[in-house]
C-alpha positions, 0 to 999 in steps of 0.5 A: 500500500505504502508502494502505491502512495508512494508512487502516486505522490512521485507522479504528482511532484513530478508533474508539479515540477514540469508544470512549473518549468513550463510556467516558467518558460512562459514567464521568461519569454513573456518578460522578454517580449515586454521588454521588447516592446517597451525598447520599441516604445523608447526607441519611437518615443526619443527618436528625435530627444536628445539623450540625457547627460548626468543628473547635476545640471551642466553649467551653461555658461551664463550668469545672473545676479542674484542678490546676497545682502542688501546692496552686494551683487554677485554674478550666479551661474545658471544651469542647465537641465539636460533631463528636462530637455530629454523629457521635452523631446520625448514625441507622445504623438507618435507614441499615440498613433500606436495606442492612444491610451499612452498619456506621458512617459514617466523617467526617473534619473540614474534607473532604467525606469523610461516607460510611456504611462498609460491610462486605461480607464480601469486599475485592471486591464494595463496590469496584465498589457503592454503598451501595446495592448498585448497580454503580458504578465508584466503589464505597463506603468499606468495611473489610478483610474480616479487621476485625470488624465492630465495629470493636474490632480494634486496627487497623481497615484502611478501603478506598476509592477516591481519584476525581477529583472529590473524591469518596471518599478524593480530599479526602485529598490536601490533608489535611495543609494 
């Protein structure tokens, strides 16, 4: 009797554990494709930005007084700001032919997070999409579906998946370091 319960139990974690490699072959390829696709977003996206340079602004050369004490002046430098310049060239029509629902894109400095940021009208559906609408269990960065869409709302509630592979939110992490 032991021998067949044995055996039987045998059969289960072994169909458990191809299950699983199957499972997680999908997820695998499923992550590749969403990284796939959100490489095209960027490449369409910045097609025409210039490409961002560090975090601290570059001095630009330029002065401006800024006053110290009273009747004591001073020559300032002015910076630039190659992020901002980044952010304004990223091309949302473009993006938007592809799917309307993309609404901005969403950069954080010194991370790998760049993603087109999407509304969906539901909390549900871009949890599992891409930007693209295709199914993916890694999903899109997306708003709460109570935001505006023009992002005037005095708190803006992003949603995205945290992945291993540093993909999505996962680069938050080690953000504070």
């Amino acid at each position: 009797m032991e021998n067949g319960f044995q055996r039987v139990l045998n059969t289960f974690l072994v169909a458990l554990i191809a299950v699983n490699l199957v499972l997680a072959n999908d997820r695998s390829s499923e992550l590749s494709k969403s990284t796939e696709t959100y490489n095209e977003a960027l490449a369409i996206a910045t097609a025409s930005a210039p490409a961002p340079q560090t975090v601290t602004p570059p001095l630009t050369g330029e002065t401006e007084p800024v006053k110290d004490e009273p009747y004591v002046w001073r020559e300032a430098p002015i910076y630039g700001d190659s992020y901002m310049d980044y952010m304004c060239g990223i091309d949302l029509l473009a993006l938007r032919e592809k799917n309307p629902d993309v609404i901005g894109w969403i950069s954080i400095p010194d991370t790998a997070i760049s993603y087109p940021l999407m509304y969906g009208g539901d909390n549900e559906f871009y949890l599992k999409h891409t930007w693209l609408r295709e199914p993916n269990y890694a999903g899109s960065i997306f708003i709460e579906q109570y935001c505006n869409t023009d992002l005037r709302d005095f708190n803006t509630i992003i949603y995205g998946h945290r992945i291993k592979g540093d993909i999505m939110f996962t680069p938050l992490k080690n953000y504070s370091s």
